[in-house]
FIKOLZA-1660 file (N, C-alpha, C; in steps of 0.1 Angstrom, whole numbers, plus 5000, padded with zeros to 4 digits):
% residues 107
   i   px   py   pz ch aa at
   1 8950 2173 5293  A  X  N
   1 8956 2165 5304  A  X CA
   1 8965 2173 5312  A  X  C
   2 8974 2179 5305  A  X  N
   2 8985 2190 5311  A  X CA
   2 8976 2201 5319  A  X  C
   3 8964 2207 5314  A  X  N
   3 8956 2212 5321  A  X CA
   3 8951 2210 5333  A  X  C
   4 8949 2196 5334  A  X  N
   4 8939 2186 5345  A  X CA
   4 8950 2191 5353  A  X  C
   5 8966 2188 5354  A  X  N
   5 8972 2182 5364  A  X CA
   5 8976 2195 5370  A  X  C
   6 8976 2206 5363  A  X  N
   6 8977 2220 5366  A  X CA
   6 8972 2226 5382  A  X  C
   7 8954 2222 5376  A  X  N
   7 8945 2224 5383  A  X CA
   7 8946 2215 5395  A  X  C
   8 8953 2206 5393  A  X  N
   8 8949 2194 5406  A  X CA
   8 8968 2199 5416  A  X  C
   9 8974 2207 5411  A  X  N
   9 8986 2209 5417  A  X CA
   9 8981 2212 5431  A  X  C
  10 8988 2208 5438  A  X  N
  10 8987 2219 5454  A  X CA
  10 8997 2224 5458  A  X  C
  11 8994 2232 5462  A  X  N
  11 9006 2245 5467  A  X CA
  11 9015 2231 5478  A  X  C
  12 9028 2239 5478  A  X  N
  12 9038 2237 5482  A  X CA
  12 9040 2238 5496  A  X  C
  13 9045 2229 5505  A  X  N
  13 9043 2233 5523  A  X CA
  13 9047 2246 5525  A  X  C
  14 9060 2254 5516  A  X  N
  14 9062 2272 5520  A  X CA
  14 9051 2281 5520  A  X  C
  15 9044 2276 5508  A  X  N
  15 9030 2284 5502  A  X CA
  15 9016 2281 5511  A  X  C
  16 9013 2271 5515  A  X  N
  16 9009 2268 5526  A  X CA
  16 9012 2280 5543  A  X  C
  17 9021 2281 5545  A  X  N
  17 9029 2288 5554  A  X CA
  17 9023 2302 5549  A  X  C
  18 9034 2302 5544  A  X  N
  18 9034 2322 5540  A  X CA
  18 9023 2328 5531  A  X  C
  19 9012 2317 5535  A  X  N
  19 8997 2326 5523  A  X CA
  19 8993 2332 5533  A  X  C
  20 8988 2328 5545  A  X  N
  20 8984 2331 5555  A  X CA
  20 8988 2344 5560  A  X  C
  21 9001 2342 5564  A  X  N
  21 9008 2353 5570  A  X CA
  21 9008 2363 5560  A  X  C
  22 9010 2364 5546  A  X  N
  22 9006 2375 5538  A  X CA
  22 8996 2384 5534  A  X  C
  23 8983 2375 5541  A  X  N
  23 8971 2378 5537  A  X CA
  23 8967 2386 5555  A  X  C
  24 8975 2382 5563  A  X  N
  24 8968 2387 5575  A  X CA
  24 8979 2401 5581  A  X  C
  25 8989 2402 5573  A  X  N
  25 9000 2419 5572  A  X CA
  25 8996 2427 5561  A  X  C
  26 8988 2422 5551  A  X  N
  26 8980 2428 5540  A  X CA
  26 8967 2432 5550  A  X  C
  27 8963 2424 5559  A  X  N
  27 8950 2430 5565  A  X CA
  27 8957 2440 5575  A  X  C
  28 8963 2433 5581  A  X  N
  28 8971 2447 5591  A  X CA
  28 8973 2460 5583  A  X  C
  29 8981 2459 5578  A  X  N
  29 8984 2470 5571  A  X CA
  29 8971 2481 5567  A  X  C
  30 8965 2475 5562  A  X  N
  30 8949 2484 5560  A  X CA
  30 8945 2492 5570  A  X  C
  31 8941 2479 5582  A  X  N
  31 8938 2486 5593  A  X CA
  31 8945 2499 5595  A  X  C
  32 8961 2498 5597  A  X  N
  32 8965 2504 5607  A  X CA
  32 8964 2522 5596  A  X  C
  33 8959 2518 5584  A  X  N
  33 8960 2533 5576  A  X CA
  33 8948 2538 5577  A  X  C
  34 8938 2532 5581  A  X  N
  34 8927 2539 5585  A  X CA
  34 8922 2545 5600  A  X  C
  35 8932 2541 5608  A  X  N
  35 8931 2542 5621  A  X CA
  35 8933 2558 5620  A  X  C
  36 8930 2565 5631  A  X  N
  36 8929 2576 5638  A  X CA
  36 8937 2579 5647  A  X  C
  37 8952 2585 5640  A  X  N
  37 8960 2585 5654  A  X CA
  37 8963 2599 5662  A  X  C
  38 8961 2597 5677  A  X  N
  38 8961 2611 5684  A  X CA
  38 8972 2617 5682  A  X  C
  39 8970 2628 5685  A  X  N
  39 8983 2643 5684  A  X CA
  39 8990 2639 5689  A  X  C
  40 9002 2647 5693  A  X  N
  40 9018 2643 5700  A  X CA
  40 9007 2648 5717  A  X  C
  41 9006 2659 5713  A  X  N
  41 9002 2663 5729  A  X CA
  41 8992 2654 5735  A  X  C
  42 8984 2644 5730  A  X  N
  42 8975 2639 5737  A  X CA
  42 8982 2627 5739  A  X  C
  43 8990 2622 5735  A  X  N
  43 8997 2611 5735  A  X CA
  43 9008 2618 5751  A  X  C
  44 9015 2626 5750  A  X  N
  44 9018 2632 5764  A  X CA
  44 9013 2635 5773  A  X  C
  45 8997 2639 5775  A  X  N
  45 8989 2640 5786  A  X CA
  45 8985 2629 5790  A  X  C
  46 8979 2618 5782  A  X  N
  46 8974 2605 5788  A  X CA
  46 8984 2597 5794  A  X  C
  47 8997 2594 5783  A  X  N
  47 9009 2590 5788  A  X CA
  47 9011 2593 5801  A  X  C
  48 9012 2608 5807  A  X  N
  48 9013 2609 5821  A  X CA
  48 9002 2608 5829  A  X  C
  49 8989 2604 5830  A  X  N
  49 8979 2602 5835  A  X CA
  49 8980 2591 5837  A  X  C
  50 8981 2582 5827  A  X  N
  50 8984 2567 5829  A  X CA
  50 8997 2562 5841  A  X  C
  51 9008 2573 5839  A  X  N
  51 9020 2568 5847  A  X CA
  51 9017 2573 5862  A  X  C
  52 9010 2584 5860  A  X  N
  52 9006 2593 5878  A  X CA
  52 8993 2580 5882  A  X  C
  53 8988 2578 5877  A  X  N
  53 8978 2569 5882  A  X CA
  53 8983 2553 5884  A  X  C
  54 8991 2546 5877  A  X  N
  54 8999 2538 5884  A  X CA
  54 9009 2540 5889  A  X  C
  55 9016 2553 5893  A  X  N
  55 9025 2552 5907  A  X CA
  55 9016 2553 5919  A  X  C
  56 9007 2558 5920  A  X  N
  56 9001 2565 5930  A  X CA
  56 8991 2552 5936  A  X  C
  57 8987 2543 5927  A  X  N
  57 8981 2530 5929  A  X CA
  57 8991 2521 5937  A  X  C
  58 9003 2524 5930  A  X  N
  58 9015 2510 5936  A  X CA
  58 9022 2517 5949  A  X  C
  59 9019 2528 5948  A  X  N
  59 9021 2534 5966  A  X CA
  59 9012 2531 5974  A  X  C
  60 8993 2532 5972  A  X  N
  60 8991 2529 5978  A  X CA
  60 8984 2518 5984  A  X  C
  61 8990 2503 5973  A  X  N
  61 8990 2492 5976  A  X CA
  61 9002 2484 5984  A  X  C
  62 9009 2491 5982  A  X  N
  62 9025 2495 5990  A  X CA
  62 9019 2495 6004  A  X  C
  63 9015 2506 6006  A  X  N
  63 9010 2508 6021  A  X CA
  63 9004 2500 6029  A  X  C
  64 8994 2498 6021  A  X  N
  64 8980 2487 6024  A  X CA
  64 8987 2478 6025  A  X  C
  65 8996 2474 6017  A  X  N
  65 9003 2455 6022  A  X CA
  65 9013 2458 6031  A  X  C
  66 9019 2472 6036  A  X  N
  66 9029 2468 6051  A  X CA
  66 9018 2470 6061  A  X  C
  67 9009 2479 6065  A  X  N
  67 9000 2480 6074  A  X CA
  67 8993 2467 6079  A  X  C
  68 8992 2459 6066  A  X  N
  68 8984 2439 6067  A  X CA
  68 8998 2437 6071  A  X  C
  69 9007 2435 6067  A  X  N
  69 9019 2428 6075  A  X CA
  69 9020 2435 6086  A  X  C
  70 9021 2444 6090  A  X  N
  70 9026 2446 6104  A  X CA
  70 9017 2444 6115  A  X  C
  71 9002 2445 6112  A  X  N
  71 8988 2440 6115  A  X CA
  71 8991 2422 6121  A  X  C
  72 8995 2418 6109  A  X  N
  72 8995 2402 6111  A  X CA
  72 9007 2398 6117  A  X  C
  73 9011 2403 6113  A  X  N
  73 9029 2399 6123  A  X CA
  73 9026 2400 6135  A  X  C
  74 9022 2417 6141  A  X  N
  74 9018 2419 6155  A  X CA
  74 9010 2411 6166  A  X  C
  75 9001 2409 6153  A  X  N
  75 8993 2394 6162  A  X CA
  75 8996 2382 6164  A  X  C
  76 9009 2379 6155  A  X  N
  76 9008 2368 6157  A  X CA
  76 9019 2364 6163  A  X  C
  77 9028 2375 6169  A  X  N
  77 9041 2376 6173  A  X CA
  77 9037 2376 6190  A  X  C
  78 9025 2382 6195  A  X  N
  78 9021 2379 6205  A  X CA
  78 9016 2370 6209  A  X  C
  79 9009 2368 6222  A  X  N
  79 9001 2353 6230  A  X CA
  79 8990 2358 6222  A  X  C
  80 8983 2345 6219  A  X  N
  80 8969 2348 6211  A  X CA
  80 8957 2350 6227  A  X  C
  81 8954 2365 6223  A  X  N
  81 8939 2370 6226  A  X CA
  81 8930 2366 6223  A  X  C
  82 8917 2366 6230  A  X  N
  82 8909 2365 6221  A  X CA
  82 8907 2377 6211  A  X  C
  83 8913 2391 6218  A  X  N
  83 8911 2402 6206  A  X CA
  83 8920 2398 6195  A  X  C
  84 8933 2395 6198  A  X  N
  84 8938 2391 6185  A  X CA
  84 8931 2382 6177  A  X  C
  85 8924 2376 6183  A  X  N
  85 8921 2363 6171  A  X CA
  85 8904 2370 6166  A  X  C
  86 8897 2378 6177  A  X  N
  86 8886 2388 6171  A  X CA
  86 8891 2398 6155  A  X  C
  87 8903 2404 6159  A  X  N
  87 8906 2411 6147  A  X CA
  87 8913 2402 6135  A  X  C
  88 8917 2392 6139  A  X  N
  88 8918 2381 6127  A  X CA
  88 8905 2380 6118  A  X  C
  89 8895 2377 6125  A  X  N
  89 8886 2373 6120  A  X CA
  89 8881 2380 6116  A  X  C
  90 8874 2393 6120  A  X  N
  90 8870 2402 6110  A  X CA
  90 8882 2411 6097  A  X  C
  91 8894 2411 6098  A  X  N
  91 8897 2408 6084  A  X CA
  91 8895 2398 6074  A  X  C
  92 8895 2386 6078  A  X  N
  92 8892 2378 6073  A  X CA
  92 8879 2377 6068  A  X  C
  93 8869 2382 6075  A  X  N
  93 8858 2383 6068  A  X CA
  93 8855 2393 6061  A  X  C
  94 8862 2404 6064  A  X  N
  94 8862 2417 6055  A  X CA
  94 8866 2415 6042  A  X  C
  95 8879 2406 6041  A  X  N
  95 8883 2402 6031  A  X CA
  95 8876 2394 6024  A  X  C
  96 8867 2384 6026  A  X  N
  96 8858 2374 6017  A  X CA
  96 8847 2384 6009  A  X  C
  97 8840 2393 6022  A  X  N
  97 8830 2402 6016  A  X CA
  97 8831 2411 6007  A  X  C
  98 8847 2418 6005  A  X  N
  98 8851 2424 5995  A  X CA
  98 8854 2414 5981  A  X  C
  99 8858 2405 5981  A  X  N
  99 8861 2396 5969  A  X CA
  99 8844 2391 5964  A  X  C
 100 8839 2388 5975  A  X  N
 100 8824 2382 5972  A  X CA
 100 8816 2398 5967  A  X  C
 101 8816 2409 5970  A  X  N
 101 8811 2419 5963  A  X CA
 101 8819 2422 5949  A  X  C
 102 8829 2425 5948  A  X  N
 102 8837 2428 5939  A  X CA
 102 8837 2415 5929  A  X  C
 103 8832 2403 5931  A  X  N
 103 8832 2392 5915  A  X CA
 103 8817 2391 5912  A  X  C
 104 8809 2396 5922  A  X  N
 104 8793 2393 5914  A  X CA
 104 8791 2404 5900  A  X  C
 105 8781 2400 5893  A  X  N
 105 8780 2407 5882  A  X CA
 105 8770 2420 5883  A  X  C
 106 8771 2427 5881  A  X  N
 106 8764 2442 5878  A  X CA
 106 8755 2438 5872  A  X  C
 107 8743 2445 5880  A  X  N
 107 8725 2443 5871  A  X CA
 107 8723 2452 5867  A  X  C
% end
């Protein structure tokens, strides 16, 4: 009988909790000793590849968005043209065709 009720116990709401989380930092842990970690030096080369390639990105999105503002400002600071409202429009469609190329999927 003492046996029976042993077996029929259920863990406790902490044990519940922290089985999980012990069993998935027991699995971390594994992982992370089998992983492959790069050299000091490659860890410094990529590091700055990574940082030269996003500064050089955020300059020249930088750019790109004052030239569209000073573009759209200019036109729109003036009497509307029909050139102004021509070069409206083909950004605007430049812009669709680029988004409509850039989200279809690669065959």
């Amino acid at each position: 009988m003492a046996d029976q009720q042993l077996a029929e116990k259920k863990p406790s709401f902490i044990e519940n909790i922290t089985t999980p989380v012990r069993e998935v930092s027991r699995e971390t842990i594994g992982e992370l000793r089998r992983v492959h970690w790069p050299a000091r030096p490659d860890v410094r080369n990529l590091t700055t590849i990574v940082l030269g390639v996003t500064i050089v990105m955020g300059l020249l999105l930088g750019v790109l968005d004052f030239l569209m503002e000073q573009l759209f400002f200019g036109l729109l600071k003036t009497e509307p043209s029909l050139l102004s409202i021509a070069v409206l429009v083909v950004v605007v469609l430049a812009i669709i065709i680029l988004v409509l190329f850039a989200s279809r999927e690669r065959r």
